[in-house]
Each structure stands twice: as structure tokens, then as C-alpha cells.
C-alpha positions as CSV (number, residue, x, y, z in Angstrom):
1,X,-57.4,-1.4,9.5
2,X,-56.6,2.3,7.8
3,X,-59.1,3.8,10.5
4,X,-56.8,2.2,13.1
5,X,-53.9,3.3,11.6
6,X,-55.5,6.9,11.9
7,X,-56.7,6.6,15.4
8,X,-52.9,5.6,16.4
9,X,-50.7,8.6,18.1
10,X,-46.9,9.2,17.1
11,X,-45.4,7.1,19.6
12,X,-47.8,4.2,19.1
13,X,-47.3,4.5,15.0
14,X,-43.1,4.2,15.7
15,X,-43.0,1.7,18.4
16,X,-45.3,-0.4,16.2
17,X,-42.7,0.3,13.2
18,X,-39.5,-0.7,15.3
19,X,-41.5,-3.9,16.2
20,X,-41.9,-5.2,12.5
21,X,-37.9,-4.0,11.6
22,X,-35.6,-6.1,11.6
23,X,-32.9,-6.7,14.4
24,X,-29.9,-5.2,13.2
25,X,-26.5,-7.4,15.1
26,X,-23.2,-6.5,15.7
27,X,-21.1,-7.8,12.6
28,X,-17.9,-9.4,13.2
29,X,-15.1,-7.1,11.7
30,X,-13.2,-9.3,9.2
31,X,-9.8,-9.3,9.2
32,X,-8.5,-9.8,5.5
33,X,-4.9,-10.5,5.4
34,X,-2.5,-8.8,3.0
35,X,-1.1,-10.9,0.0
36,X,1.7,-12.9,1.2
37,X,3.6,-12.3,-2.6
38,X,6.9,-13.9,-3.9
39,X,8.5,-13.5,-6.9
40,X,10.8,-15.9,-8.6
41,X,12.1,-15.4,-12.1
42,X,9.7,-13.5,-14.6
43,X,6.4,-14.9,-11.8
44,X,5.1,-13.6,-9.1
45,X,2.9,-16.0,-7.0
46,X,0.4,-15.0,-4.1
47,X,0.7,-18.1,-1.7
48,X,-2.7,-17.5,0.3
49,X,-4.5,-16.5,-2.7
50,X,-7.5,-19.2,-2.3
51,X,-7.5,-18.1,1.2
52,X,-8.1,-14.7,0.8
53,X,-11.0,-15.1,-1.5
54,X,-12.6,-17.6,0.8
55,X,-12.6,-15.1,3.3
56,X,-14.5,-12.3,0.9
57,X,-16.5,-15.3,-0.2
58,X,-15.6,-14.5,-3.9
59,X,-14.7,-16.6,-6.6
60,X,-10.3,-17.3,-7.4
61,X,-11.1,-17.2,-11.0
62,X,-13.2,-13.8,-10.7
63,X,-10.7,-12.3,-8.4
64,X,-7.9,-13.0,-10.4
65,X,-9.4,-12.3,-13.8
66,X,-10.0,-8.4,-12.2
67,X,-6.0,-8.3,-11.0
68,X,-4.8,-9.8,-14.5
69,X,-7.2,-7.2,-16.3
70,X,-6.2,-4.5,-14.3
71,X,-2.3,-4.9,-14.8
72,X,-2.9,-5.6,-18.3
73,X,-0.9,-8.9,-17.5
74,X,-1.2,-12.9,-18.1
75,X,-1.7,-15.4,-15.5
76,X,-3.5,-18.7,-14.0
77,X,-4.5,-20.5,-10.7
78,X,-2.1,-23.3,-10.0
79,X,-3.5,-26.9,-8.4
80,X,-2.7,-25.6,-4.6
81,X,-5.6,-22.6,-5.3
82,X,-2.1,-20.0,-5.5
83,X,-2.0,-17.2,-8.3
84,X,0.8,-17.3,-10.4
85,X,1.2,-13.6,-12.9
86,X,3.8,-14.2,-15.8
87,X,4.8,-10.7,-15.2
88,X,7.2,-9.5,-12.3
89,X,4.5,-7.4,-9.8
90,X,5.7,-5.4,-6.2
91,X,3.8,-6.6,-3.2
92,X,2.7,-3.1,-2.6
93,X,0.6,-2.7,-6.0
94,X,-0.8,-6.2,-5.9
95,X,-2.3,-5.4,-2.5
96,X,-3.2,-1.6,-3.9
97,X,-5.1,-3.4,-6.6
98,X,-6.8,-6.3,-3.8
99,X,-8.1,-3.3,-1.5
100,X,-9.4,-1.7,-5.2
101,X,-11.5,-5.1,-5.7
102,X,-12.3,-5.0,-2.2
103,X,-13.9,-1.5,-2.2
104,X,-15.5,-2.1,-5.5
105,X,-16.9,-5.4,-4.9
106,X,-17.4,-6.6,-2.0
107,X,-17.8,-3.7,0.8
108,X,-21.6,-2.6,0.5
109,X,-21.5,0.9,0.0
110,X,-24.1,1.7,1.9
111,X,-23.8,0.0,6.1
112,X,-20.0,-0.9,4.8
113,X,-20.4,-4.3,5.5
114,X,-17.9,-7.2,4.1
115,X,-21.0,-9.6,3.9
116,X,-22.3,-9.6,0.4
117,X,-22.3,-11.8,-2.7
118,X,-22.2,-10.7,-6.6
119,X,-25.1,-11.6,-8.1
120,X,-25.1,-11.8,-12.2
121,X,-28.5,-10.6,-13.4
122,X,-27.6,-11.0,-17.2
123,X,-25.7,-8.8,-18.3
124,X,-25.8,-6.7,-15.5
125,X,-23.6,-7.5,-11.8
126,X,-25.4,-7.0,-8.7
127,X,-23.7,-6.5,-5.3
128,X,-26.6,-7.9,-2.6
129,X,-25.6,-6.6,1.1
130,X,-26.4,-10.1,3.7
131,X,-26.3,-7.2,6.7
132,X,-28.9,-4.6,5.6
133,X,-30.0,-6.0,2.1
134,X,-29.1,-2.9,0.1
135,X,-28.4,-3.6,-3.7
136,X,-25.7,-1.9,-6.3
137,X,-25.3,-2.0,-9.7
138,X,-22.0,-2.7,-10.3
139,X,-19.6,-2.4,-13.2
140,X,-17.8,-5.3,-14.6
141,X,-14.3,-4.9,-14.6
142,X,-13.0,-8.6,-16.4
């Protein structure tokens, strides 16, 4: 095999490469709607949070623990999968922070693909790409 390998000219060595590569497909841009947010008293409540995450395929709690963290403020999930934050929060800065978790943990840095999943190696977070299988070291950030 390496003497064939040898005997092999440039265009014979790369068409045999692109034949064992992968097919790469045309992803699907996702759409990810903005936080639909109402406020009511001292609470703010995203209504489609369970949606959203289902759509970056994250976890509620996981999502929600990084907004809480990040605002410094207390909250829970409520039985209809919404967010409610004891603390009064502008649309605008509840989405700033969304896009933040977005960027950090789900895009893969590398193609820029929304297909991934965070993968807990111990104490370290992983973020696997599904498009081109790139990993990342990520920080946690709950």
C-alpha cells in the first residue's frame, strides 16, 4: 500500500482524498425567534421560553440558569415551560443576553453552524459541531 501511495500523481492522490470526505449539505438556516417578554408587577415572564430552547436544542434549566447568572437576578421555570425573573428586565437586554448564550454556546465557532450539543466531560463543557464535527472547550457560565 505505501508504494502505491508513492506511485500515485497529484490529481490521483486528491480525487482519492475528496472520495473518502465526507459530503458536506446545505444546512437549513434556523430561524430563532426573539423573546416574546411581559412584565407584570416586580416579574418579567418570557412566554415562548420552552420554545426557544427547543429550537437551539438546549436545556430550559441551563438556559435560564446562564440569564439568571448573568443579571445577577432570581428566577424559576413555571409548569407551561415559561420563565418567570423576580426582577423587572427590558425586552431589549433579555434578548442582548439570549444572542450572548447563543454566540457562546451554541453557534460552532468554526463552519457557524446552529447544530451542536454541550457535552459535560467532567468538569470541563464541550461544544460538539453535528455539521463539521469541530469541538470547543467552553467556559461555564452558571
Amino acid at each position: 500500500m505505501p508504494g502505491e501511495v508513492l506511485s500515485l500523481g497529484y490529481d490521483e492522490l486528491l480525487d482519492r482524498l475528496y472520495s473518502r470526505m465526507p459530503t458536506k449539505g446545505v444546512e437549513a438556516r434556523i430561524e430563532i425567534p426573539p423573546l416574546e417578554v411581559e412584565t407584570a408587577g416586580n416579574h418579567t415572564k418570557i412566554k415562548n421560553f420552552k420554545l426557544v430552547c427547543e429550537i437551539i436544542g438546549r436545556d430550559p434549566r441551563l438556559v435560564l440558569r446562564y440569564l439568571l447568572k448573568s443579571m445577577g437576578a432570581k428566577g424559576s421555570l413555571d409548569s407551561d415551560g415559561n420563565a418567570v425573573i423576580h426582577q423587572n428586565v427590558s425586552r431589549a437586554s433579555l434578548n442582548k443576553l439570549f444572542e450572548k448564550f447563543v454566540e457562546m454556546y451554541v453557534r460552532c465557532p468554526t463552519c457557524h453552524s446552529y447544530q451542536s450539543e454541550l457535552i459535560r466531560r467532567g468538569r470541563i463543557w464541550v461544544l460538539k459541531c453535528l455539521g463539521c464535527g469541530a469541538e470547543t472547550t467552553v467556559r461555564p457560565a452558571w
